[in-house]
C-alpha angles and dihedrals in degrees: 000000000000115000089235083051086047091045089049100054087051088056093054096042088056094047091047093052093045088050088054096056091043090047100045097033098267115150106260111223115225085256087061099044096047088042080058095046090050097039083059104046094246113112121190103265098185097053114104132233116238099201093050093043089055087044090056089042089054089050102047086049100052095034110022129223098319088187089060096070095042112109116256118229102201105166106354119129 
């Protein structure tokens, strides 16, 4: 067995397990809601990245807000 098929056959497992708690009124961990997401096509879009919030922190802190010097046009047309 090829280690993708064998992969494969884990994913599933687990989907299959998380679709059995849900179904029968287990508690879903974060990992099974999010291999449901992804076995559906629907990603949490409102989850953030880590990676990219920390990014955005260490920018802030070396440059500032850049869009807070830039001019405002209200009501000008």
């Amino acid at each position: 067995m090829g280690e993708l098929h064998k992969l494969m056959l884990e994913h599933e497992e687990f989907l299959e397990s998380a679709l059995d708690d849900m179904e029968y009124g287990g508690e879903l961990t974060q990992d099974q809601v999010d291999c449901i997401r992804q076995a559906c096509g629907k990603p949490n879009r409102h989850k953030k990245n880590p990676v990219l919030t920390d990014l955005f922190k260490d920018f802030d802190a070396i440059f500032g807000n850049p869009l807070a010097s830039f001019p405002t046009i209200k009501g000008e047309k």
